[in-house]
C-alpha positions as CSV (number, residue, x, y, z in Angstrom):
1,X,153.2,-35.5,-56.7
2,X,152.1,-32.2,-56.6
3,X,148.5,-30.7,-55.5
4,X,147.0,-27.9,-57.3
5,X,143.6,-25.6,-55.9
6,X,141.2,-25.6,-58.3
7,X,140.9,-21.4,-58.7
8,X,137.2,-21.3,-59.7
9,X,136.2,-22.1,-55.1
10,X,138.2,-19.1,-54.1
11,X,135.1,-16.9,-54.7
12,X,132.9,-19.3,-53.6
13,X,134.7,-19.9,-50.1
14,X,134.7,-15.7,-49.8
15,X,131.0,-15.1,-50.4
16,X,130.7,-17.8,-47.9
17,X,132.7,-16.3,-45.4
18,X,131.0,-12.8,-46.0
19,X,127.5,-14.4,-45.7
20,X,128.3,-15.7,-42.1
21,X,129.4,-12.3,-41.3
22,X,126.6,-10.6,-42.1
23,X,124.3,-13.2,-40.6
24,X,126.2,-12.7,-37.5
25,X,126.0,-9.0,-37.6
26,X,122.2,-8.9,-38.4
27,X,121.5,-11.4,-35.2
28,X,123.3,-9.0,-33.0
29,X,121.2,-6.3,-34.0
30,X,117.9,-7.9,-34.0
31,X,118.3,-8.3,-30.0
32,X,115.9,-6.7,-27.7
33,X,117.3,-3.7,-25.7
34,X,114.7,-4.5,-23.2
35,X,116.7,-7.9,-22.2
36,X,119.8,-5.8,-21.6
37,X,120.4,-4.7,-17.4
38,X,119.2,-1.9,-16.1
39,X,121.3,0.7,-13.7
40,X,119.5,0.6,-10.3
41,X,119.1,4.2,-9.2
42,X,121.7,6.1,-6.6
43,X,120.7,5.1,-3.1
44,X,118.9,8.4,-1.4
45,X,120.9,9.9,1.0
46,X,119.6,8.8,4.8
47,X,120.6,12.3,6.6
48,X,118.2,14.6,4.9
49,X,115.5,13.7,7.2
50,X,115.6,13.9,11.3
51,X,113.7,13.2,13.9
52,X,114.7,14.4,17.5
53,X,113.5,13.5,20.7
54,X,114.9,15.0,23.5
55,X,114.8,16.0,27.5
56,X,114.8,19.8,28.0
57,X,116.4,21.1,31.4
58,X,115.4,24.5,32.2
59,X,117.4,27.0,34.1
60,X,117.4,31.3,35.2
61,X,113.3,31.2,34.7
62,X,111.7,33.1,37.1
63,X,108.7,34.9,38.8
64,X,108.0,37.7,40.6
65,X,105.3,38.8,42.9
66,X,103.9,42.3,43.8
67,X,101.4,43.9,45.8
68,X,99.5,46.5,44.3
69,X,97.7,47.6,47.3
70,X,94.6,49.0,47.8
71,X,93.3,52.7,47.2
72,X,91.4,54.4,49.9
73,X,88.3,55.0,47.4
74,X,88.1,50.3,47.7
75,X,88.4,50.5,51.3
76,X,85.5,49.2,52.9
77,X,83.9,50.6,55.3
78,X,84.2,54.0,53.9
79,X,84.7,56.7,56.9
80,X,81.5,59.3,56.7
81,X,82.8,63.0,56.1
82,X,82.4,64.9,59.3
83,X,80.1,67.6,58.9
84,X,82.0,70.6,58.8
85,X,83.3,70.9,55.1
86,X,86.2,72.7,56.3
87,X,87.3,68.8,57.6
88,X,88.3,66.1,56.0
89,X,89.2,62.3,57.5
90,X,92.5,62.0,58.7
91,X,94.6,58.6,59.5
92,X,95.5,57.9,62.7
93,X,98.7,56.4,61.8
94,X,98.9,58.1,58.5
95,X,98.1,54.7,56.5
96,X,94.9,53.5,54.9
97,X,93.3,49.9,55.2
98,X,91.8,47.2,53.5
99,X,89.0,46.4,56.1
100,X,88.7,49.5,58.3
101,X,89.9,52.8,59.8
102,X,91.2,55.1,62.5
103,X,91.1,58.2,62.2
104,X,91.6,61.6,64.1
105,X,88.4,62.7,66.0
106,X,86.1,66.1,67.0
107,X,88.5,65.9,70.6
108,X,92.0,65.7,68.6
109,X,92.4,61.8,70.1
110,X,92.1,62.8,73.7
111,X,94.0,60.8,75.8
112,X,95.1,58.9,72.5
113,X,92.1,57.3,72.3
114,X,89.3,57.9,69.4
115,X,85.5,57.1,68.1
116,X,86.1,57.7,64.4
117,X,87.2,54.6,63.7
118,X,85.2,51.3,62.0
119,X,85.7,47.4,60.6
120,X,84.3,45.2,58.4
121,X,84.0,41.5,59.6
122,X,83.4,40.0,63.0
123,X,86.5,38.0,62.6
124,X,89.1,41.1,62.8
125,X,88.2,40.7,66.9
126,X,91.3,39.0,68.3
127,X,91.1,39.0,71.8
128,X,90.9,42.9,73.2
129,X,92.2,44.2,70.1
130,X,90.6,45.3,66.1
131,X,92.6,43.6,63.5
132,X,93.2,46.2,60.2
133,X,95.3,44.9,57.1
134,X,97.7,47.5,55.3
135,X,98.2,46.5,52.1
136,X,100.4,49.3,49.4
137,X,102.3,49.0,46.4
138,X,105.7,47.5,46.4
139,X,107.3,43.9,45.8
140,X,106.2,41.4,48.8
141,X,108.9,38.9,48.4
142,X,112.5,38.7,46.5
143,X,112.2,37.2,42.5
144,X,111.9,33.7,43.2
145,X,113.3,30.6,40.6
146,X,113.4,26.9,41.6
147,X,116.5,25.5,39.1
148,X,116.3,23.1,37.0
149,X,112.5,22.7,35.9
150,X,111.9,19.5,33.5
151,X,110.6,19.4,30.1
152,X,111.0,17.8,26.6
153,X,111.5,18.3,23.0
154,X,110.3,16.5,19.9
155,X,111.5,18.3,16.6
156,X,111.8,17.3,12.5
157,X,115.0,18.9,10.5
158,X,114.8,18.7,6.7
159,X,118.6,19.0,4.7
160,X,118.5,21.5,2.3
161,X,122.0,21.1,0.9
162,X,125.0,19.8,1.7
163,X,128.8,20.8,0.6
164,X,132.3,19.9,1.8
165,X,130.5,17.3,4.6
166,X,129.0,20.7,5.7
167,X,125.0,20.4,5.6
168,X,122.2,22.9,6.0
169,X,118.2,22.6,6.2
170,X,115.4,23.5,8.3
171,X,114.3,22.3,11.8
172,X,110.8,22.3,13.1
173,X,110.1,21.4,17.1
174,X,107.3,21.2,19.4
175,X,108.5,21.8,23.3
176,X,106.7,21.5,26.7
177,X,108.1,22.7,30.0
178,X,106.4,22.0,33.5
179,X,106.9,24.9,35.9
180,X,106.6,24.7,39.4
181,X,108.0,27.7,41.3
182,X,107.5,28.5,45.4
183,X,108.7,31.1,47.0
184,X,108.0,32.5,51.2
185,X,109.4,34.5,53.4
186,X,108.1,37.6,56.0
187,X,106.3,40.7,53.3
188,X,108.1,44.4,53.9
189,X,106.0,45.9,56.6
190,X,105.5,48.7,54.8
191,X,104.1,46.9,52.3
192,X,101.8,44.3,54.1
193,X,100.6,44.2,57.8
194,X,98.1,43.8,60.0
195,X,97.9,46.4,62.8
196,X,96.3,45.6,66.3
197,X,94.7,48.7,67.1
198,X,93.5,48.1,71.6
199,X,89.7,48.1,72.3
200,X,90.6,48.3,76.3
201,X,87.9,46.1,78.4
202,X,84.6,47.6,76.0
203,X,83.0,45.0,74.3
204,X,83.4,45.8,70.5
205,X,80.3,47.1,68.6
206,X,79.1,44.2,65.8
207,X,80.0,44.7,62.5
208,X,80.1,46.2,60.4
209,X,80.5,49.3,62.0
210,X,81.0,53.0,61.1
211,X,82.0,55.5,64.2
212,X,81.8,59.6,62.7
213,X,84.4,62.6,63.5
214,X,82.0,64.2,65.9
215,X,81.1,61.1,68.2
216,X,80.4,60.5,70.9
217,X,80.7,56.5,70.3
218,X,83.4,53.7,71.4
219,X,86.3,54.7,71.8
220,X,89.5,52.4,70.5
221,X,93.3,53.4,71.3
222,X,95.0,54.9,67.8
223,X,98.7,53.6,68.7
224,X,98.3,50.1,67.0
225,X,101.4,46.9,67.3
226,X,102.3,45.8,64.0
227,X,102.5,42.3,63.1
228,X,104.4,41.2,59.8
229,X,102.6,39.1,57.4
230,X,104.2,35.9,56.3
231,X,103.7,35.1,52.6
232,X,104.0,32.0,51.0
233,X,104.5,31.5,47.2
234,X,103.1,29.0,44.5
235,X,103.5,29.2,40.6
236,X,102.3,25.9,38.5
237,X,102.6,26.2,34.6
238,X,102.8,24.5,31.6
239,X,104.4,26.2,29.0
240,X,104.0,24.9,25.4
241,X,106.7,26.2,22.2
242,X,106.8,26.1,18.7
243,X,109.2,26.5,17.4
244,X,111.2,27.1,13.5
245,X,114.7,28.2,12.2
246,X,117.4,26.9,9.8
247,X,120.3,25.0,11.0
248,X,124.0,24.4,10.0
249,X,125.6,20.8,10.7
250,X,129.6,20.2,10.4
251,X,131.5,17.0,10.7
252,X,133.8,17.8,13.8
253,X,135.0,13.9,13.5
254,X,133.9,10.6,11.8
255,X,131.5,9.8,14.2
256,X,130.8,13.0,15.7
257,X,129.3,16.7,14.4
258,X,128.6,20.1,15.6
259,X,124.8,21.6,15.1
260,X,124.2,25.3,15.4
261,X,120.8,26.8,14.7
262,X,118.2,29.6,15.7
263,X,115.0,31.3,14.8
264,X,111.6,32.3,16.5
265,X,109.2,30.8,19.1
266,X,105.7,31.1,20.0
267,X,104.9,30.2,23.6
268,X,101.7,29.5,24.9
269,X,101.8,29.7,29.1
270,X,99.0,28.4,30.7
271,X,100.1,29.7,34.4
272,X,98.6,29.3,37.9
273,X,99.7,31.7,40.6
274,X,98.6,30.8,44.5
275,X,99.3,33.6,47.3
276,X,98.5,32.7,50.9
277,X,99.4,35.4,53.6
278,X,99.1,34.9,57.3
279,X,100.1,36.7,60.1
280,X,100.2,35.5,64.0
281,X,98.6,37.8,66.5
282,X,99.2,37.0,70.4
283,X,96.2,36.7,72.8
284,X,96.6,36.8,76.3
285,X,95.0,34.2,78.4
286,X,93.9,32.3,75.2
287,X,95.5,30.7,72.1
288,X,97.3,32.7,69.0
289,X,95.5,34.3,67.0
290,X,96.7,33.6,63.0
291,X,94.7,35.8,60.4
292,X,95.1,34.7,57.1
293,X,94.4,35.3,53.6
294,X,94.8,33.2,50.5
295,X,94.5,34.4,47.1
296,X,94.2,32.5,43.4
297,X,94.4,33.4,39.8
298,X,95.0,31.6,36.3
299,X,95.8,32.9,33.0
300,X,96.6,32.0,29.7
301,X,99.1,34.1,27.6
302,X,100.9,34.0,23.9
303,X,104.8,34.8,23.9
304,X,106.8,35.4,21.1
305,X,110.7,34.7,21.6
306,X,113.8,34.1,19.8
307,X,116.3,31.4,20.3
308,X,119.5,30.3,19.4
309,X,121.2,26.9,19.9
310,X,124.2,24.6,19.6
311,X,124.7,20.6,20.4
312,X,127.3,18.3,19.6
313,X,125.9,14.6,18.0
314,X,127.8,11.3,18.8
315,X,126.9,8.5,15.7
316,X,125.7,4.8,17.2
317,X,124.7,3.7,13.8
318,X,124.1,5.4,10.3
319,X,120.9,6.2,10.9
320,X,121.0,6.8,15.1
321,X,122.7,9.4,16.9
322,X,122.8,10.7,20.3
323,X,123.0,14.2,21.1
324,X,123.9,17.2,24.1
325,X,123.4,20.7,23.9
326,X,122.4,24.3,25.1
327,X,119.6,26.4,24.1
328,X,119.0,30.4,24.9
329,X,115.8,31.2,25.0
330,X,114.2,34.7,25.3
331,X,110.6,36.0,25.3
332,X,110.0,39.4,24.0
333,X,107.8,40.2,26.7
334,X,106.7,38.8,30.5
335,X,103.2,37.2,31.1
336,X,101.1,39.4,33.6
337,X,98.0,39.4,35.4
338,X,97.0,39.8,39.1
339,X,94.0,39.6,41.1
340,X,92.9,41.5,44.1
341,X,95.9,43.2,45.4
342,X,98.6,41.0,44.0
343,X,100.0,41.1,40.2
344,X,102.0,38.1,39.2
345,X,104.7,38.1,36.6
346,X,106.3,35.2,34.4
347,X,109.8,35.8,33.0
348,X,110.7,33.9,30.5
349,X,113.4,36.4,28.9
350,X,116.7,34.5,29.6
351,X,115.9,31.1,30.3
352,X,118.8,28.5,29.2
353,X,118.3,25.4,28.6
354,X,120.1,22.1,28.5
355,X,119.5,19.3,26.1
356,X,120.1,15.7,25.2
357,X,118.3,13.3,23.9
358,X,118.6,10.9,20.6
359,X,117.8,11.4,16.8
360,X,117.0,9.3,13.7
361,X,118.0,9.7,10.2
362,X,115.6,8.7,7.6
């Protein structure tokens, strides 16, 4: 038996097909695009921020120390003019002091012996003999450094750009370094002394006391013993740094890099100086005399430098390195000031430092 398709469904069964179709098609296209997943942004790159904290070992900072002396118009007391205008006063011994003076009298130093002579203070009696401090220009003791002096570092870097693993940015630091410098050792005689000029058995006249050129008055021998002065040294500063330049970083392995950077400083030195000199003066029959001095100042001075540096950064984690390096550091000038007859000077032109520390990427 055969079966036949009745010809009049085939359009029915292709409208029907089409229908379903377009149904299909229309639902797909009435979906919300809200409903679809979003792409989650690129994750920020941790390295472009850095914070550094660090220990800062200082090293070639130094100090040195210098005696200005003391002109002949400070000296006190004054010798009086003799009368005769055609005379002035001269030294004994050719050298002028702090607290006194000998000088050549009206008899030419008969017998080496003199009354134009006078003091200041009731303590420059030692014994049988007048106690006068010589004090001239020149440096009292050699430059003195005490390596290495402590201090630390706390800086910020910002990455500017990066290509080929090779970054670049900006660093920012805050430093402080703790100074404290001694130095001692016996002054140049011809720089600092003290001179024991003999009184002989006459008791001394009080002081202050002024003898003239024409006399008559006591009379004090003019061949004096020198005695050396010892000097003894202190220096306490704190030394604060600002400091800003650009950097350049470099992969050197997979977990370690090379850093090298530079740009300017500004130093604030908040310095201390301390200057005690003594010298020892024999005394027969009773204890040693010691004469001594000490002398103070403070100051507080802005200086400019430059530096360059380079460390070397070992990865622990992404985000946590450590890190080693060396810093040059040079001021464009020294920090000066003085007091009495001593000037103090801070160099801070070549100072070198050594670094290490750890850092943190953010």
């Amino acid at each position: 038996m055969a079966i036949t398709m009745n010809t009049k469904h085939i359009p029915i069964l292709v409208v029907g097909a089409s229908t379903i179709a377009a149904s299909g098609a229309l639902a797909q296209s009435g979906e919300d695009p809200g409903s679809r997943p979003v792409p989650l942004p690129a994750k920020t790159d941790p390295s472009l921020n850095r914070f550094r904290v660090g220990c800062r070992l200082s090293y070639n900072i130094s100090a040195h120390l210098e005696n200005v002396g003391v002109p002949s118009a400070q000296a006190f007391p004054q010798p009086p003019a003799p009368n005769d205008p055609t005379r002035r006063f001269v030294s004994a011994t050719g050298i002028t002091y702090q607290d006194g003076y000998v000088g050549i009298d009206s008899s030419t130093n008969r017998d080496d012996l003199t009354w134009y002579w006078g003091y200041a203070n009731s303590d420059q009696i030692a014994g049988n003999n007048l106690l006068l401090t010589h004090s001239s220009s020149g440096p009292l003791v050699a430059d003195f450094k005490n390596d290495p002096q402590a201090g630390l570092e706390i800086s910020y870097a910002r990455q500017l750009g990066e290509r080929s693993g090779t970054k670049w940015g900006i660093e920012t630091a805050f430093t402080y370094l703790d100074l404290d410098l001694r130095s001692g050792g016996i002054a140049d005689p011809r720089v600092l002394a003290v001179d024991a000029f003999p009184l002989g058995i006459q008791a001394p006249p009080l002081a202050p006391y002024v003898g003239t050129y024409e006399g008559p008055g006591a009379l004090i021998g003019d061949t004096p013993t020198r005695y050396p002065a010892n000097i003894v040294t202190t220096v306490d500063a704190a030394v604060y740094g600002l400091k800003v330049g650009p950097y350049l970083e470099a992969p050197v392995s997979q977990r370690i890099s090379a850093t090298l950077g530079g740009g300017f400083t500004l130093l604030l030195a908040d310095s201390e100086f301390r200057v005690q000199q003594s010298a020892t003066i024999p005394v027969p029959g009773n204890p040693a005399r010691t004469v001594s001095r000490t002398i103070t100042d403070s100051d507080l001075g802005l200086l400019p430098a430059a530096y360059i540096q380079g460390s070397l950064a070992f990865s622990v984690s992404d985000s946590m390195t450590l890190f080693t390096g060396l810093e040059y550091e040079s001021a464009f000038w020294t920090q000066s000031h003085g007091a009495s007859d001593k000037r103090f000077e801070l160099d801070l032109a070549n100072a070198i430092f050594l670094t290490f520390g750890f850092s943190y990427s953010f």
